[in-house]
C-alpha positions as CSV (number, residue, x, y, z in Angstrom):
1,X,64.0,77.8,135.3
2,X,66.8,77.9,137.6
3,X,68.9,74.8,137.4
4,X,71.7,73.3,140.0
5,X,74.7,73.0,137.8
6,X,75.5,72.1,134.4
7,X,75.1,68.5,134.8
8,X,71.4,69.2,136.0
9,X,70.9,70.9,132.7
10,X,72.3,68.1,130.7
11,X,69.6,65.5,132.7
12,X,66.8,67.6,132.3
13,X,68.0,68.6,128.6
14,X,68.3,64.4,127.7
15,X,64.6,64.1,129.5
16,X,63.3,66.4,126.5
17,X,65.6,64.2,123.7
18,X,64.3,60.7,124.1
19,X,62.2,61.0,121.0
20,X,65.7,60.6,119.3
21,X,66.9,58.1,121.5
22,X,66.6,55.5,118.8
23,X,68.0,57.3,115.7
24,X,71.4,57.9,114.5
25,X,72.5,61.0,116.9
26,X,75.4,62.8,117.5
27,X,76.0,64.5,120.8
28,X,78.4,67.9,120.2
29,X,79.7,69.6,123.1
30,X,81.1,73.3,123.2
31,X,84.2,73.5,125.2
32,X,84.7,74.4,127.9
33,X,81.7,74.4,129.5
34,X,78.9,72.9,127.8
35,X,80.8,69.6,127.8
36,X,79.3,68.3,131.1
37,X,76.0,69.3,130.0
38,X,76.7,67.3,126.4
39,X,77.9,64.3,128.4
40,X,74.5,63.6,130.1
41,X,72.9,64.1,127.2
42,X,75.0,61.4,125.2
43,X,74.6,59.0,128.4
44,X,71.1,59.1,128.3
45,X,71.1,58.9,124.7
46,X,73.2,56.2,124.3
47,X,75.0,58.2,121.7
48,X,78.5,59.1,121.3
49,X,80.0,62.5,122.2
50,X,82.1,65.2,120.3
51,X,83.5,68.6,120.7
52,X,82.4,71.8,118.5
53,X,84.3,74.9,118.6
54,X,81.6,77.5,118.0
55,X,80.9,81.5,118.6
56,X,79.1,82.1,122.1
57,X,74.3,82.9,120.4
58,X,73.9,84.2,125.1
59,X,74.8,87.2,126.8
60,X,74.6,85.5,130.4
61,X,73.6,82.0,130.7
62,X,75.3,81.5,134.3
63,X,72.2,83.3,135.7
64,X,70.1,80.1,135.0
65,X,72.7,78.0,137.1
66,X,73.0,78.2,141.0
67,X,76.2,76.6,140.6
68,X,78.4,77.9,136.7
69,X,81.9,77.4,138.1
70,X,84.3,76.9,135.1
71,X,84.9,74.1,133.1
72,X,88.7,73.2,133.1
73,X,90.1,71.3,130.3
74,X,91.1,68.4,131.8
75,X,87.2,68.0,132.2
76,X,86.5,68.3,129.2
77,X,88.9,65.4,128.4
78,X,87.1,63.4,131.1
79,X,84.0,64.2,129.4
80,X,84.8,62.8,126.3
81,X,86.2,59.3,127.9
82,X,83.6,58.8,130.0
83,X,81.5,58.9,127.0
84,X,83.2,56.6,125.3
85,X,83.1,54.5,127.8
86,X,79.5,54.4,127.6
87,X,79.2,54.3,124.3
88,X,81.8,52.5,121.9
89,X,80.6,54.5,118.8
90,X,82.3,57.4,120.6
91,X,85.6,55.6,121.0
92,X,87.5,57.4,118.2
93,X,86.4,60.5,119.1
94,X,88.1,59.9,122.8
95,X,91.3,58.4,121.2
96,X,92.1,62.4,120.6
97,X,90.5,63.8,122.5
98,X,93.0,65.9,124.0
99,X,93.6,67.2,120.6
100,X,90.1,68.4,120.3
101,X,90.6,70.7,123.4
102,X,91.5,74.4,122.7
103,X,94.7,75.4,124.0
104,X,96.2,72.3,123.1
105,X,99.3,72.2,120.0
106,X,97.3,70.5,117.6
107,X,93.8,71.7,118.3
108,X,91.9,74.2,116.2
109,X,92.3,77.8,116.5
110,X,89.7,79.1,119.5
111,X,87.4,81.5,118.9
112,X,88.3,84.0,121.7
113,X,84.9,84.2,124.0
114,X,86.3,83.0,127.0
115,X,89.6,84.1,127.1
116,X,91.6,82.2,130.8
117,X,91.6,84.3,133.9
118,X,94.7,84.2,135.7
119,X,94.7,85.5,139.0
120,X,97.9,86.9,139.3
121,X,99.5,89.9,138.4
122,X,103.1,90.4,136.7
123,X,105.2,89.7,139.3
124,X,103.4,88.0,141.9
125,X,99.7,86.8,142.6
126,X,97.0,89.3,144.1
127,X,97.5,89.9,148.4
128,X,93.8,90.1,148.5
129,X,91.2,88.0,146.7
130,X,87.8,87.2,148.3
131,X,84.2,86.9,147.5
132,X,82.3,90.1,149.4
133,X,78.5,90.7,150.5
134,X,77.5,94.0,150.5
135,X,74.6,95.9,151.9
136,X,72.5,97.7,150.0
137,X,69.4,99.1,152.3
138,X,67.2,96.1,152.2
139,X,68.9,94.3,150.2
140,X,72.5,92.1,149.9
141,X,74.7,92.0,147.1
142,X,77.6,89.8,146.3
143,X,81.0,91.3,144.6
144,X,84.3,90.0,144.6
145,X,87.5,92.2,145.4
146,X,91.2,92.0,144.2
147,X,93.8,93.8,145.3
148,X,97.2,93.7,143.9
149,X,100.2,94.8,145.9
150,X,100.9,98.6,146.8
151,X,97.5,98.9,144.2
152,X,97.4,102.7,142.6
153,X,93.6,102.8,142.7
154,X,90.9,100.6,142.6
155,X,88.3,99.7,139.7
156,X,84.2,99.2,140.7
157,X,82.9,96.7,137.5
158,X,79.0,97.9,137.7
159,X,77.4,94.9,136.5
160,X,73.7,94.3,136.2
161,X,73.2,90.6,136.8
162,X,73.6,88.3,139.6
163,X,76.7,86.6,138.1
164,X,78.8,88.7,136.4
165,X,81.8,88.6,138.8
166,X,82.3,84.9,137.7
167,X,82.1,85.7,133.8
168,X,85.2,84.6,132.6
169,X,85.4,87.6,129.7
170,X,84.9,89.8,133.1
171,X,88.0,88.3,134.9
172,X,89.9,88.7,131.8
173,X,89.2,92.4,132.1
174,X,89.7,92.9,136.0
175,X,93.1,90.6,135.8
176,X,94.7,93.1,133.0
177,X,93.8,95.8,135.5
178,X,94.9,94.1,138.0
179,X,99.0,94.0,135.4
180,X,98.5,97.5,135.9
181,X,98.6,98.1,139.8
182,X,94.9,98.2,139.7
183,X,93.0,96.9,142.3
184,X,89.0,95.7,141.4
185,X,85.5,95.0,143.2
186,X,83.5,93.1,140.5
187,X,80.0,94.5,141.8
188,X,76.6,92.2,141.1
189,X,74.4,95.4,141.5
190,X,71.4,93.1,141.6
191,X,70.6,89.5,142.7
192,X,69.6,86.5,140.8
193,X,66.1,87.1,141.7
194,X,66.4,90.7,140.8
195,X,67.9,90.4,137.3
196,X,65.2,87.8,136.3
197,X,62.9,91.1,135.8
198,X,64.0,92.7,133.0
199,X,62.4,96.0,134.1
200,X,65.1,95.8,136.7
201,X,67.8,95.7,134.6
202,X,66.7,98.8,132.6
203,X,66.1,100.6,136.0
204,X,69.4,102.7,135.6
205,X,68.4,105.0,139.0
206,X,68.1,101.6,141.0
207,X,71.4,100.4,139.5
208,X,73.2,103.5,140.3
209,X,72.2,103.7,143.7
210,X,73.5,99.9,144.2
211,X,77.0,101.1,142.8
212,X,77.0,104.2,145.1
213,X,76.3,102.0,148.0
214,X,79.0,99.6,147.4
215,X,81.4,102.5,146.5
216,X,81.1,103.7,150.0
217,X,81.4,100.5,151.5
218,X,84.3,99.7,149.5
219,X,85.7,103.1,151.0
220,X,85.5,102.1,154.6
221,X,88.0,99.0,154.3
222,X,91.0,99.9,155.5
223,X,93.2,98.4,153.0
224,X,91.9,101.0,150.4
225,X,91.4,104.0,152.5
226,X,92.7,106.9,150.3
227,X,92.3,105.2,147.3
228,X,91.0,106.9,144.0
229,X,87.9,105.1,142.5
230,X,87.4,104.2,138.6
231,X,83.6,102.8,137.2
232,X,83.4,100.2,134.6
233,X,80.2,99.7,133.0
234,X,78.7,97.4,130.0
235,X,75.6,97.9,128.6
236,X,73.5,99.5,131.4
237,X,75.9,98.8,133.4
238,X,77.6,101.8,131.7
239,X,74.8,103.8,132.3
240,X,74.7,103.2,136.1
241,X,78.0,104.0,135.9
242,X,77.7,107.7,134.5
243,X,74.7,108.3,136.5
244,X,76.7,107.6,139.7
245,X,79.6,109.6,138.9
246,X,77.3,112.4,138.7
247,X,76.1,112.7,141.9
248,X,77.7,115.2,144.1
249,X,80.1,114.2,146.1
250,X,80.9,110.6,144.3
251,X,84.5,111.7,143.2
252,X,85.2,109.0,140.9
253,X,88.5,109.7,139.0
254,X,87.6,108.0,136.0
255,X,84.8,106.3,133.8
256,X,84.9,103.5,131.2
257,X,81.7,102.4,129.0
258,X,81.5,99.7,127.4
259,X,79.5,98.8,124.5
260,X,77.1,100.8,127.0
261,X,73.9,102.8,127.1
262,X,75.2,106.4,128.1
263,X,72.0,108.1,126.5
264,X,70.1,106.4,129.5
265,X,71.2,108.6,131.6
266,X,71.3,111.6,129.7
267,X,69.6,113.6,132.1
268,X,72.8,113.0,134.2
269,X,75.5,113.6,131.7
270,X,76.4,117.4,132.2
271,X,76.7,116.5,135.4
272,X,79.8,114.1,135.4
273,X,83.3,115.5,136.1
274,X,85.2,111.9,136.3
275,X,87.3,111.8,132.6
276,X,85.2,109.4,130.3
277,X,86.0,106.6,127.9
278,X,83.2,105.5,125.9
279,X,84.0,102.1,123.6
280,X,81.9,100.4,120.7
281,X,81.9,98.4,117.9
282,X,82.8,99.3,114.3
283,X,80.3,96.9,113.3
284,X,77.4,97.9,116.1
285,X,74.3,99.3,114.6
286,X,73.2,101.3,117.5
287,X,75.8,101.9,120.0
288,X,78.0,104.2,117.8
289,X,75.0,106.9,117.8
290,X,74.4,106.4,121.4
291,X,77.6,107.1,122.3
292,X,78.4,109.8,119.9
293,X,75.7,111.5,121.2
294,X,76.5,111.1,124.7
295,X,79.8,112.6,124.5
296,X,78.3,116.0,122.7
297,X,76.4,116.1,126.7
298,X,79.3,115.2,128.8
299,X,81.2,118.2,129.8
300,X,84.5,116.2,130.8
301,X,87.1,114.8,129.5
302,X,85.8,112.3,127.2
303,X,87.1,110.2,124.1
304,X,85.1,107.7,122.4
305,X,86.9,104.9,120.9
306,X,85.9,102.4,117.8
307,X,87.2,98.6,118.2
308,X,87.8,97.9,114.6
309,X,85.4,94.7,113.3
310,X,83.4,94.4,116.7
311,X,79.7,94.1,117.0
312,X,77.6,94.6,119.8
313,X,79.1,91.4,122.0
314,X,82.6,92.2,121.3
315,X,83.1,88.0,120.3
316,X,85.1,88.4,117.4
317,X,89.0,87.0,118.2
318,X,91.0,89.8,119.8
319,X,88.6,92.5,120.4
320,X,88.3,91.5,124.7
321,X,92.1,91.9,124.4
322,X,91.7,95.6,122.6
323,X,89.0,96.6,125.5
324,X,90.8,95.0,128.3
325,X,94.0,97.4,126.8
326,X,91.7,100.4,126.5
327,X,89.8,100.4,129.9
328,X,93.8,99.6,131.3
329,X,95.3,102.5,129.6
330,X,92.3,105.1,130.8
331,X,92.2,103.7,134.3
332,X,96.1,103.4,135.1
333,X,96.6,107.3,133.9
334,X,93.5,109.1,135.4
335,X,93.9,106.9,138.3
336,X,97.6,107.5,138.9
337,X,97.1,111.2,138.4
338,X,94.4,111.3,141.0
339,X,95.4,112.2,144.4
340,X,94.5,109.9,147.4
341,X,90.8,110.8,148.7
């Protein structure tokens, strides 16, 4: 079920809830952006509305929303007036709540999930920064590409949904790359449609071949020409990642996984000359092992680095930061040290 935006979900959400319309209910909203989908719910409930700080149980729930824009907090405000409008049981709640809003001096300390994207770099915003279509034989892609002033190279995200260039944690990533003289093209190697087959997402060879495809159209825009190229990969988007940089002729000047699957494309691995920066969780059950044993096929540069207290998401407070730092450090000296193509 695909629905239009957030306020869609809400309505169709509340259609399911009426069996509590008559009890004693509670409406709680997760800032930022499952307050307008908690607002209709409390309208057609006729129940007041709250905000609940809370860990983020999905990996990508934007792909069941044509429209997943982000949630400002000024919304979220407006969310919980307009409730209380609505209902007067809720008028408390609105009395603070811009209080309740994370970010704000008195609110409660937010878990960091959704860290803000800024898109602008230290010392002025991005010259370039525009929403691409790619081609990809049959098929069309979307990406989005930043480019920072007098950029040192430029960093492909391989990412195997149709969303991922809007995911705030994403952003995050590209806009600390983007401190760094980096320049980035957040890739959605497959479509909406594509991704809602699972087999698709495993399919590391068709992924691959997507990220090769958009490498070398990124490499006919004239405002990278000469540019070296990094990969960064999550999950089996890391995988795609490896398998590209190991085809001949790819010269990618450096690799970052990420909480990835290297070990599906271990027929690949001996193959890839671009310096490689494998990162997991302390706390991940299975990635460490992956990844260790990854590196013992590579026959690059490698290093394989542990994020104290992360799990396989990477939600706990701070650890996005310690990737984001990672990926910047690896990128910004193997990049650098690359010499123009």
């Amino acid at each position: 079920m695909i629905f239009a935006d957030r306020a869609d979900a809400g309505r169709r959400l509340a259609a399911r809830l009426q069996h509590v319309r008559d009890e004693r209910v509670v409406v709680l909203g997760r800032p930022r952006g499952g307050m307008p989908v908690a607002l209709e719910v409390a309208h057609a409930l006729g129940a007041p509305l709250d905000v609940i700080v809370v860990r983020k149980p999905f990996l990508a729930i934007g792909q069941f929303h044509a429209d997943f824009s982000q949630t400002a907090d000024g919304e979220v405000v407006a969310c919980v007036k307009r409730a209380a409008a609505l209902s007067p049981a809720a008028a408390g709640i609105a009395a603070n709540a811009d209080a309740a809003v994370p970010g704000s001096p008195t609110a409660p300390d937010e878990i960091a999930d959704e860290p803000p994207a800024r898109d602008e770099v230290a010392g002025g915003p991005l010259v370039r920064d525009e929403e691409v279509e790619i081609s990809v034989g049959a098929a069309s892609i979307a990406g989005r590409l930043a480019l920072p002033e007098r950029p040192i190279g430029i960093v492909v995200f391989a990412q195997a949904s149709g969303n991922s260039r809007h995911s705030p944690r994403n952003r995050y990533v590209a806009n600390i790359l983007h401190q760094a003289g980096l320049g980035t093209l957040q890739c959605d190697l497959l479509t909406t449609g594509e991704e809602m087959n699972p087999a698709n997402v495993f399919d590391i060879g068709l992924l691959a071949g997507r990220l090769l495809a958009a490498t070398g159209w990124l490499r006919t825009r004239p405002d990278v020409t000469g540019l070296p190229v990094g990969y960064f990969g999550a999950s089996t988007g890391g995988a795609a990642a490896l398998w590209a940089a190991a085809e001949p002729g790819a010269d990618i000047a450096a690799v970052t996984s990420c909480g990835g699957r290297p070990d599906l494309a271990s027929s690949r691995l001996g193959f890839v000359t671009a310096p490689t920066l494998l990162i997991v969780g302390e706390r991940d059950n299975a990635a460490p092992g992956h990844n260790r044993r990854a590196q013992a096929d590579l026959r690059c540069e490698s290093h394989l680095a542990v994020v104290p207290g992360a799990t396989l998401l990477f939600d706990e407070t701070g650890t996005l930061a310690v990737i984001a730092g990672l990926a910047r450090d690896w990128f910004a000296s193997h990049l650098a040290a690359s010499p123009r193509q």
